[in-house]
TORPA-129151 format. One record per atom (N, C-alpha, C): residue in one letter; x, y, z. Coordinates in steps of 0.2 Angstrom, whole numbers, plus 5000, padded with zeros to 4 digits. Each point is the difference from the previous one (the first is absolute). Example, Ala and Ser with C-alpha at 12.3 -4.5 7.8 and 13.67 -1.06 7.14 Angstrom:
<rs>
A506649725039 A499650065000 A500450065000 S499850054996 S500450065001 S499650055003 
</rs>
This chain:
<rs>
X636351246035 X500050054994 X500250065004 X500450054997 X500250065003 X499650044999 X499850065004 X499550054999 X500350054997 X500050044992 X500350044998 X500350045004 X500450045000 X500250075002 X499650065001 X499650024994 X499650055000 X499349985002 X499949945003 X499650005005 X500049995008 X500550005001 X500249995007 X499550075005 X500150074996 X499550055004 X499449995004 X499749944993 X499350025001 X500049945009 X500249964997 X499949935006 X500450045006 X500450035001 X500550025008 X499450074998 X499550044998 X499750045003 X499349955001 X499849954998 X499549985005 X500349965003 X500449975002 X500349975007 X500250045004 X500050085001 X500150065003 X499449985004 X499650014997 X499050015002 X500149945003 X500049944997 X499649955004 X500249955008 X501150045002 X500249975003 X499950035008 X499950074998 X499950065009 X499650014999 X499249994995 X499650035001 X499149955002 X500449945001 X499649935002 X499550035007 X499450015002 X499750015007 X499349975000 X499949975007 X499549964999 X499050075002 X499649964995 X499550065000 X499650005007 X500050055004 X499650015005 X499249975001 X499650004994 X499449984996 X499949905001 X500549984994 X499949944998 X500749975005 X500650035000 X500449955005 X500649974993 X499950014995 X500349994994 X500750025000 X500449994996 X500950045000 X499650014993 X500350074999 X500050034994 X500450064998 X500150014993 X500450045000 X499650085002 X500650055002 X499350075001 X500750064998 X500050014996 X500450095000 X499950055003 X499450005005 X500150065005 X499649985007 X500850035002 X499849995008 X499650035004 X499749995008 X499650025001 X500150075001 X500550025001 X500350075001 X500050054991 X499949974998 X500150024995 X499050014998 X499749965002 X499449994998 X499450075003 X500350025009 X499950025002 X500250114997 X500549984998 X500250044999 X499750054993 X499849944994 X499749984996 X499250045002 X499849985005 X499150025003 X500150085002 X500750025005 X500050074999 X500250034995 X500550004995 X499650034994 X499650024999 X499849944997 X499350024998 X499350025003 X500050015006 X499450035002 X499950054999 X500550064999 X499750084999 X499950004995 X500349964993 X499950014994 X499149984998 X500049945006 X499149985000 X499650045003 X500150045002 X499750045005 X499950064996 X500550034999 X500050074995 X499749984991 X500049954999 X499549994993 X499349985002 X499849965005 X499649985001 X499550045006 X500450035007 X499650035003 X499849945006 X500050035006 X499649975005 X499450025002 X499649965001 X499450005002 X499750025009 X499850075000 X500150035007 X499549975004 X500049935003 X499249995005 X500549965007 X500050055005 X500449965005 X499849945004 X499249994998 X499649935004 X500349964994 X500050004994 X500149944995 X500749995001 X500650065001 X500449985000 X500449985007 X499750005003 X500249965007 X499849935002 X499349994996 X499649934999 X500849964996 X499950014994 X500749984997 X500849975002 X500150065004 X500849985006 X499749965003 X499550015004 X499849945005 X499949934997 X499550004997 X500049944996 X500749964997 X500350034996 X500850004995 X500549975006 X499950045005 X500749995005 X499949915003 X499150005001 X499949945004 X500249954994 X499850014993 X500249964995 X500749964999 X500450075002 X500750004998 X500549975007 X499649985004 X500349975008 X500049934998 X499349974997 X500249934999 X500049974992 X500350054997 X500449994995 X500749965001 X500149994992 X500849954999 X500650055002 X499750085000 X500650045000 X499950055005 X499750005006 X499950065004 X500550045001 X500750015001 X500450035000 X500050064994 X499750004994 X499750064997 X499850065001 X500350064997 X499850065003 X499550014996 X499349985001 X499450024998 X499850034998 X499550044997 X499850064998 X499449984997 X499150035002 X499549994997 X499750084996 X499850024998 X499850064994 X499550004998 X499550034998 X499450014996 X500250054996 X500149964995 X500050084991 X499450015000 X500150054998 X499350074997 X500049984993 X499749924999 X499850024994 X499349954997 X499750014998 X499249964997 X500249924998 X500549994997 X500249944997 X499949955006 X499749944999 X500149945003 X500749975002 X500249995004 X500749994998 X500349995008 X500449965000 X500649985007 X500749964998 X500350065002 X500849954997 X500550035006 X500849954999 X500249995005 X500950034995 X500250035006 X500950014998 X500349965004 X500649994997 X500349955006 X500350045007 X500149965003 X500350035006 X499550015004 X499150014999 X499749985006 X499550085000 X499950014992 X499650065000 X499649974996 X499150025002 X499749984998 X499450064999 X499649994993 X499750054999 X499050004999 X499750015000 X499449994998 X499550054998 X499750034994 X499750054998 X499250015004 X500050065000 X499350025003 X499549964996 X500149974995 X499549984994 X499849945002 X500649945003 X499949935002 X499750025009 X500550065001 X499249985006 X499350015002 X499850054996 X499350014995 X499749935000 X500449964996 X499549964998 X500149915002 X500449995008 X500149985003 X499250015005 X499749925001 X499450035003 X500249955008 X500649985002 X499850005008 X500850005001 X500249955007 X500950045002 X500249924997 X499649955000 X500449934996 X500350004994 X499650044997 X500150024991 X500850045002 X500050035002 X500850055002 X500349975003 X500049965003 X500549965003 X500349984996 X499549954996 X500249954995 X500650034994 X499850044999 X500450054991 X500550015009 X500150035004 X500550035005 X500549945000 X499649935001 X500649965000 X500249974994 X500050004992 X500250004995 X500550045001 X499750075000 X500650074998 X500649985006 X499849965007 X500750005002 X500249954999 X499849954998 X500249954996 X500649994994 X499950044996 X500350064994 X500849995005 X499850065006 X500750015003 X500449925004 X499549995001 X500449935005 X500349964994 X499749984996 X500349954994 X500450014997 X500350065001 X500350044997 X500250004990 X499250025000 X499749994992 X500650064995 X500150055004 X500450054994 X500549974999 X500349985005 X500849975001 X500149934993 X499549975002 X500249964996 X499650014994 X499550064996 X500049994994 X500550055001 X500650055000 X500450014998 X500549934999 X500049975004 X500649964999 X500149954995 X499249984998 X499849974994 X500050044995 X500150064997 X499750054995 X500949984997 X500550025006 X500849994999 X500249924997 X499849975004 X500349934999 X499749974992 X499550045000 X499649974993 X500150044995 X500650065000 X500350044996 X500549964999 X500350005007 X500849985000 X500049934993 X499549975002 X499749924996 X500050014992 X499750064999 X499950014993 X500550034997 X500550035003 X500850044997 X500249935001 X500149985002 X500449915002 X499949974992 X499349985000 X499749994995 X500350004992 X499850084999 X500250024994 X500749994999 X500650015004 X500550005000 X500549934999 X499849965002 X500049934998 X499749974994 X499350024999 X499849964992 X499750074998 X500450024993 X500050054997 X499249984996 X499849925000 X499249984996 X499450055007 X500349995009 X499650035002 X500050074999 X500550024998 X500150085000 X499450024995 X500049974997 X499450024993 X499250005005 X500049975003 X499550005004 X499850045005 X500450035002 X500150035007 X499550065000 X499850044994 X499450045002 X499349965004 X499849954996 X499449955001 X500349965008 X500749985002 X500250005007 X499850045005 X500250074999 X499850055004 X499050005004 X499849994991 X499450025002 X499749935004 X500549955000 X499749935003 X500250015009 X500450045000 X500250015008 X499550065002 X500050054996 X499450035004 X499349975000 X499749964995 X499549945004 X500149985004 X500649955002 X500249965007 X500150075005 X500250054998 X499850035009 X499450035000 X499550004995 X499350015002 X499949925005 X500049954997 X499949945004 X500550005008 X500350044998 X500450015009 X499450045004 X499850064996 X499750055004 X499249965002 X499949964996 X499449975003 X500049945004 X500749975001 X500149955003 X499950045007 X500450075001 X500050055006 X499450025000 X499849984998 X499150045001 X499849955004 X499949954996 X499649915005 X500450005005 X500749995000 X500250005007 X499850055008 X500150054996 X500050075003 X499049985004 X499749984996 X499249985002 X500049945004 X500449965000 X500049965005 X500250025008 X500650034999 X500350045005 X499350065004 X499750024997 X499650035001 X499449975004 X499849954996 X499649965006 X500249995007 X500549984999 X500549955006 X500250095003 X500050035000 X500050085005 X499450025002 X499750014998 X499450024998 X499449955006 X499949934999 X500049975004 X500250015008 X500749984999 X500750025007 X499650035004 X499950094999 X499850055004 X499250004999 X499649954997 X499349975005 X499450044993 X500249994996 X499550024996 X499849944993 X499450004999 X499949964994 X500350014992 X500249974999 X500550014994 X499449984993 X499449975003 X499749994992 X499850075001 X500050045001 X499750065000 X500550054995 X500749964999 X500550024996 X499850004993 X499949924999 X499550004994 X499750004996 X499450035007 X499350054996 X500350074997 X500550015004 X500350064999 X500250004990 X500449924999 X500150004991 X499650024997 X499349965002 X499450014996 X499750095000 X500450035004 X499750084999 X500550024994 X500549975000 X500750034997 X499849984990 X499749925001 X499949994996 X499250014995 X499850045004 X499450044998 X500350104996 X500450035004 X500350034999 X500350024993 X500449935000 X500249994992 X499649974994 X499649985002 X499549964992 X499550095000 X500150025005 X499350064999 X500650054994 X500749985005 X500450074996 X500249994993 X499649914999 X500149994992 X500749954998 X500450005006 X500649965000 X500149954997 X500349994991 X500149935000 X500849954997 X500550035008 X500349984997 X500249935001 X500349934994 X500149955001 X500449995007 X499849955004 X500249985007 X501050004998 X500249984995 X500849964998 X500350085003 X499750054995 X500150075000 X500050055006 X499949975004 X499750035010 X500549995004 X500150045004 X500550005004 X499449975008 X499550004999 X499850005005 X499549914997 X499749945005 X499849964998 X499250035001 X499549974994 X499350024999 X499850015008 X499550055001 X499750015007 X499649955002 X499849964993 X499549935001 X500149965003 X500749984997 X500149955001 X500450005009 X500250065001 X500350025008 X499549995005 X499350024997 X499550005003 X499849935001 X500049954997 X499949935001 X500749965006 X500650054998 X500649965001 X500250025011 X499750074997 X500150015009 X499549985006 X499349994995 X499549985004 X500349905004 X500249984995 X500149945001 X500750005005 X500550034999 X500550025006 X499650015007 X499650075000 X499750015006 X499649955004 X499649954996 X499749965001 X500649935004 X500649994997 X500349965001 X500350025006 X500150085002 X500550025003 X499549985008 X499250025000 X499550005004 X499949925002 X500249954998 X499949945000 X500649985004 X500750034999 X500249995003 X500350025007 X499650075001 X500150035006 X499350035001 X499749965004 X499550035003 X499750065005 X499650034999 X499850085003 X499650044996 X500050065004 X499650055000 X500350054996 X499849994992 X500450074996 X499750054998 X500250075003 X499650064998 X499750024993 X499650044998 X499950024996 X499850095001 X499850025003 X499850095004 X499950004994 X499350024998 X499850034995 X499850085000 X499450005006 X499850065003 X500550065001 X500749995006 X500350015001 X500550044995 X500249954995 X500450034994 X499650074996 X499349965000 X499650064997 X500150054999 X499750025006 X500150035006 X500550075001 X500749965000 X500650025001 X500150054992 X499849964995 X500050044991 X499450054999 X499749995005 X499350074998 X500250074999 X499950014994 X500450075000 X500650004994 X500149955000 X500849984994 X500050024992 X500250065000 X500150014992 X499949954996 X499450014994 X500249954996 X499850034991 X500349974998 X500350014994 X500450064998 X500150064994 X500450045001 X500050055004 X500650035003 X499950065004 X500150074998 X499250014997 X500250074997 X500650045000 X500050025009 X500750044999 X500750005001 X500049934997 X500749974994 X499850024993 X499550014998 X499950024995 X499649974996 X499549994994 X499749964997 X499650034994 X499849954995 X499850024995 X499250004998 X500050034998 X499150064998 X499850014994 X499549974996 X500050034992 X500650024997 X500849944999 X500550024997 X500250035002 X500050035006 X500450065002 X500349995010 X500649974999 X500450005007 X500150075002 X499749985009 X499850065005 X500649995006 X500350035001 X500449995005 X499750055007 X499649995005 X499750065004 X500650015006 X500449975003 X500250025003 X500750064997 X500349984996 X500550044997 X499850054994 X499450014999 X499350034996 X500250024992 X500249934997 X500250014991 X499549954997 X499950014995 X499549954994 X500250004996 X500349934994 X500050014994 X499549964996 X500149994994 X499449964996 X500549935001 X499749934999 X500049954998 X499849964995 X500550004992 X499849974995 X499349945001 X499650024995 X499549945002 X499949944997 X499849955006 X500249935001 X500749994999 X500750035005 X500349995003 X499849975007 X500549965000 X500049985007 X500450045006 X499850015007 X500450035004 X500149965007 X500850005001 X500149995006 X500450055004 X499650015005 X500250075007 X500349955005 X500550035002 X500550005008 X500450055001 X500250015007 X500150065002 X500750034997 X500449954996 X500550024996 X500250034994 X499249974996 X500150014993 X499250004998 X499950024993 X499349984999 X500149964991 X499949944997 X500249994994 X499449984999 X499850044992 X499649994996 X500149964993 X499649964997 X500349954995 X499249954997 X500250034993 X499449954997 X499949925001 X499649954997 X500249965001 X500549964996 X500250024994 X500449964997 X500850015001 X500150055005 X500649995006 X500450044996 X500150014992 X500650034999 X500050055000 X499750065002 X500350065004 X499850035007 X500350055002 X499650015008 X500250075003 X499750035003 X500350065004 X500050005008 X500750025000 X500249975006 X499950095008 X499649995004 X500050085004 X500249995004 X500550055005 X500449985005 X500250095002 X500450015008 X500150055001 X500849994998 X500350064996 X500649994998 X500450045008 X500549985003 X500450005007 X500450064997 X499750054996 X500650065004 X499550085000 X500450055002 X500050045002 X499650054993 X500549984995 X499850054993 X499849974996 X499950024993 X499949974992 X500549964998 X500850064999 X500449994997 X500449955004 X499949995007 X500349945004 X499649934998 X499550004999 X499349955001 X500149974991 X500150064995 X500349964994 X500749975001 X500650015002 X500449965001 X500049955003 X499750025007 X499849915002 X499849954994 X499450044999 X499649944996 X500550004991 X500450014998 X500649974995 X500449975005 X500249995004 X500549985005 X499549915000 X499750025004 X499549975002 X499949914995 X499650034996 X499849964995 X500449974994 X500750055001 X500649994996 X499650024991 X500050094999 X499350004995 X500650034997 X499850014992 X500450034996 X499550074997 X500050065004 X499350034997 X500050034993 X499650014998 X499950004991 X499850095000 X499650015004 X499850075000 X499850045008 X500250065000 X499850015006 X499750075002 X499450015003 X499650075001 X499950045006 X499950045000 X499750045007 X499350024998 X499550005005 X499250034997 X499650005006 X499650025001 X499250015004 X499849964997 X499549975006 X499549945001 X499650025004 X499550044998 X499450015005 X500350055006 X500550074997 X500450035005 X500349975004 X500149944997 X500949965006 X500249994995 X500950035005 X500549994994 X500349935000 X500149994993 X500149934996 X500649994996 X500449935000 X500549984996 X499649944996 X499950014992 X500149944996 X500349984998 X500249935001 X500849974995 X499549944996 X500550004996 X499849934995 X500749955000 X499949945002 X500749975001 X499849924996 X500849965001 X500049954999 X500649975004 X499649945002 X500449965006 X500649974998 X500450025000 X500849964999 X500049945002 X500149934995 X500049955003 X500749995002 X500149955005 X500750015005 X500249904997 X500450004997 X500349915000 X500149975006 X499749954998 X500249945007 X500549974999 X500449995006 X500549995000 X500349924999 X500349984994 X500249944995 X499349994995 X499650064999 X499749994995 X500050044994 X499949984994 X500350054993 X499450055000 X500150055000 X499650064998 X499349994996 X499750025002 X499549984996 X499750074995 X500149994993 X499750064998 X499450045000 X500150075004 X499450035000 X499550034994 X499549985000 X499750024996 X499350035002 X499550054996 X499650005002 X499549995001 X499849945002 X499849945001 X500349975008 X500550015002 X500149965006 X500350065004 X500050084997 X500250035006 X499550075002 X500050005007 X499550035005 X500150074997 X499350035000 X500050084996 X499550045009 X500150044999 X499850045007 X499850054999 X499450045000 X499850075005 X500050015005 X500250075003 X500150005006 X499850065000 X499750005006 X499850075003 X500050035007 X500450055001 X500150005008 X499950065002 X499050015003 X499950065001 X499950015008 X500050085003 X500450015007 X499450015002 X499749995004 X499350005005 X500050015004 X499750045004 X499950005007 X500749975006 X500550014999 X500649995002 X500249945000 X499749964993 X500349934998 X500250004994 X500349964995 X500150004994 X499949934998 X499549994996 X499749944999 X500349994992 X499649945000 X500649954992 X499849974997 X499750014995 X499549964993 X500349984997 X500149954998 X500349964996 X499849954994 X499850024995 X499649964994 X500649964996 X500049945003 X500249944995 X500049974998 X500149974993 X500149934995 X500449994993 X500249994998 X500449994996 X500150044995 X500650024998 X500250064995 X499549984994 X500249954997 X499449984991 X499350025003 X499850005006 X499250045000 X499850065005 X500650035002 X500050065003 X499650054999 X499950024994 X499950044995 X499250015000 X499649934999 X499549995000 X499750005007 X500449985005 X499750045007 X500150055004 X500650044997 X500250055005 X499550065000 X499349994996 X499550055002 X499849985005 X499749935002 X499949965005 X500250035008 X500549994999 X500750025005 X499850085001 X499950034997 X499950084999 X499650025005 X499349964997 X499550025002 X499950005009 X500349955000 X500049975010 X500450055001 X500750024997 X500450035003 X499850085002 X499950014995 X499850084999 X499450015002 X499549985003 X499450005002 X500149985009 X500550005002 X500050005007 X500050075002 X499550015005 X499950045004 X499650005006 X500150075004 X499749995006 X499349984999 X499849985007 X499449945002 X499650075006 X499550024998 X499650065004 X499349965002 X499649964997 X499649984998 X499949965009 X499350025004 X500049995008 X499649924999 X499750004996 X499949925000 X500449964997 X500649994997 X500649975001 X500450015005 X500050075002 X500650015004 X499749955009 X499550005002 X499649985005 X499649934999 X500349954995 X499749944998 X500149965005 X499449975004 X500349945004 X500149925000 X500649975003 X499849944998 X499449975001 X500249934996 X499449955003 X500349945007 X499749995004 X500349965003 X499649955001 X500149925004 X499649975003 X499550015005 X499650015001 X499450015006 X499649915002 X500149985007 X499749945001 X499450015004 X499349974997 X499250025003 X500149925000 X499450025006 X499649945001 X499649984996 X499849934998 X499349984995 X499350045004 X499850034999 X499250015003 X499749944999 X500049984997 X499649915000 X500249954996 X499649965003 X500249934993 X499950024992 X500449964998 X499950004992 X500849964995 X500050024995 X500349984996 X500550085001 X500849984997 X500250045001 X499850064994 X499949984996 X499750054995 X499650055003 X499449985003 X499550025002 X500350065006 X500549965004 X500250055007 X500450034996 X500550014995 X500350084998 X499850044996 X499149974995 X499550045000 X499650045004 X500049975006 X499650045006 X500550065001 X500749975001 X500650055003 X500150064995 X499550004994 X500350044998 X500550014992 X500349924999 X500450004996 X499749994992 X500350034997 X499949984992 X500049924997 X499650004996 X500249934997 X500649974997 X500250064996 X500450014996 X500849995003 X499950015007 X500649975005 X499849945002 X499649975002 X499849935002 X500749944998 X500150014995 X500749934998 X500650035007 X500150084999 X500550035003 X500050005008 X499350005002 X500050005008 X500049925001 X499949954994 X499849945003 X500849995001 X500450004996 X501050015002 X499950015005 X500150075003 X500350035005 X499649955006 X499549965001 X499649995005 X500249915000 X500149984995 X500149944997 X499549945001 X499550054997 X499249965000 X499849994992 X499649975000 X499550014992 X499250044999 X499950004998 X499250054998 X499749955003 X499849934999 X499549955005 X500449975008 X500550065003 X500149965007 X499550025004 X499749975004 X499750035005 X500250025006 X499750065003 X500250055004 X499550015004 X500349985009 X499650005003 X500050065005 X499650045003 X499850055004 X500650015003 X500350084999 X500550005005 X500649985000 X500049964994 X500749984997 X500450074998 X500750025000 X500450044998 X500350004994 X499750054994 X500349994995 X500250074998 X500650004994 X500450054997 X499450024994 X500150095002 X499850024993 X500450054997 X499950054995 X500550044998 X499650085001 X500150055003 X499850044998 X500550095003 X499950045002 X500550065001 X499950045008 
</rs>
């Protein structure tokens, strides 16, 4: 049976893909298909690093960050890909968190080493995240994201019954690449083990590690369905790693580290949670002390700080205000960018004083741009973005407020937007300006007891008790004996 004519494209562009692009996985040893090379992969990590670095910020501790390279480099010698131009980094930021770029850049927040309680726990998440790079996880969920696009144009195109489906298709392929991303997770945790092991450390210590992650999230209320998660349940990781590590120890006999003191030790001192002077929030009102501005913060909004941006937004997500420093010189430039920019159509535009800084208000609306082989979609409003903008000159910066949500209810919040906008001003006040963080501090037990009882003695509130049990990754009835080393929080 002959194959139409007007489908010849789709089949000669995936036989494009599947005939030079066949290479076996460094990892599992498999032939698979992979759309980017290693050079391309690598290339990929440089990028992107300044873009992570400049929104995220490095974390300046020369002992943590040396511990890291050393540890990273040994990891990455008896890895599947040593030939990798490595890169290990501590972000400056409170989040738990460790992720990996391709090409051999890996990352890990001041927050995950916080709450990291010896060097096996680090090890373990360290050979995961290079894991990530060896399996070469991005590569192939790109390749799968394409090939399962290319699948569904294939599809429609041939049965006009499947084209009537093909929304409810899409939304079936982004399920199956959440089931890729967690296949690369279990994977990635296995690999973890088997590294993590390698260079002489005990991998069930990997994870106990789940079980902090997994405390974490039920505390932060998390409940989303497992189907839904890019990541597989901490629970069930925590039972699935212990029984690797167990299998891996059974197999290969010795002596596997754990340095608990040690690691301590090495974190005594480590920021934890936000850094004031990054900025933070106070009775509704974000304090910025190093660059010395405050504005109000709508109440019971939510706020998230980095050293890029500052975005506040209630919870029902449909509008938001977005804070940023606007890249130029002047008003009258810093408005043109920002139309340029956001591609804005502005509705109205002002000159005014803001607290003795001069200020440009526009009111805009974002030009929706057609995708290209799609029929315009008509604007209404209801589906198109409404803007205030404010861009007042401070202290040799010109900063950018931006109050967003949808034209049909702009109206009803651009007081909203007002209020934060127009109420930025300098920040004088020495107990903001001079706020200090909190950081980890590690004491000794002065005696036996229950751990409860030892971070009553130390000093600590009840009211933190769940919070110090995380970071320490104990319960209220562990027992703690004389002289043991444990984390508390204080400044």
């Amino acid at each position: 049976m002959k194959t139409p004519l007007r489908f010849h494209w789709i089949f000669l562009f995936i036989g494009t893909i599947f005939l030079p692009s066949c290479s076996r996985n460094p990892v599992t040893g498999k032939r698979e298909i992979i759309l980017m090379s290693t050079d391309q992969e690598i290339a990929l990590g440089q990028q992107s690093h300044p873009s992570i670095v400049a929104s995220m910020g490095l974390y300046e501790d020369k002992k943590l960050q040396s511990f890291i390279t050393e540890k990273g480099m040994a990891m990455a010698k008896i890895s599947h890909r040593p030939d990798l131009p490595y890169q290990f980094n501590i972000i400056d930021s409170p989040v738990v968190n460790a992720f990996a770029v391709p090409g051999g850049y890996v990352y890990f927040t001041r927050g995950i080493m916080a709450h990291f309680n010896n060097e096996a726990e680090f090890a373990g998440v360290l050979g995961h995240e290079i894991g990530h790079v060896t399996a070469r996880h991005s590569a192939r969920q790109q390749t799968s994201q394409i090939l399962g696009t290319v699948g569904l144009i294939a599809g429609m195109a041939i049965s006009p019954k499947f084209a009537q489906f093909g929304e409810q298709a899409m939304q079936g392929l982004q399920m199956l690449m959440l089931s890729y991303s967690r296949a690369h997770e279990s994977e990635s945790d296995k690999i973890g083990v088997e590294y993590s092991s390698k260079v002489g450390y005990d991998a069930h210590q990997m994870a106990n590690f789940f079980g902090t992650i997994k405390r974490i999230s039920d505390n932060a209320g998390q409940s989303i369905p497992n189907i839904m998660s890019t990541h597989p349940d901490p629970g069930d990781r925590f039972n699935n790693v212990h029984a690797m590590a167990k299998d891996w120890q059974d197999k290969n006999a010795g002596n596997y580290a754990v340095n608990r003191d040690s690691y301590l030790q090495m974190i005594n001192g480590i920021i934890y949670g936000e850094d004031p002077k990054q900025g933070f929030v106070e009775n509704n009102v974000f304090y910025h002390p190093e660059l010395r501005f405050q504005f109000p913060v709508p109440a019971e909004w939510q706020t998230q700080n980095s050293p890029a941006q500052v975005v506040l937004a209630p919870k029902d997500g449909k509008s938001g205000i977005l804070f940023n420093v606007a890249e130029s010189k002047t008003l009258d430039s810093a408005a043109q960018n920002v139309v340029k920019q956001y591609n804005f159509k502005v509705l109205e535009s002002t000159k005014k004083t803001i607290h003795g800084n001069p200020a440009i208000v526009m009111i805009s609306q974002q030009i929706q741009q057609q995708q290209q082989g799609q029929a315009q979609q008509p604007q209404t409003p209801a589906n198109t973005v409404q803007v205030g903008t404010w861009l007042i000159q401070y202290n040799g910066l010109i900063y950018a407020i931006h109050g967003l949500s949808t034209a049909d209810v702009f109206a009803s919040l651009y007081p909203t937007f007002k209020n934060t906008a127009e109420n930025f001003r300098s920040l004088s006040d020495p107990d903001k300006l001079n706020r200090k963080p909190e950081r980890i501090l590690v004491k000794s037990a002065p005696r036996n007891g229950t751990f409860k009882e030892i971070m009553n003695t130390l000093g600590m509130p009840d009211k933190r008790l769940e919070e110090l049990g995380v970071v320490n990754s104990m319960k209220a009835d562990t027992p703690i004996q004389k002289g043991m080393l444990l984390k508390v929080i204080g400044k």
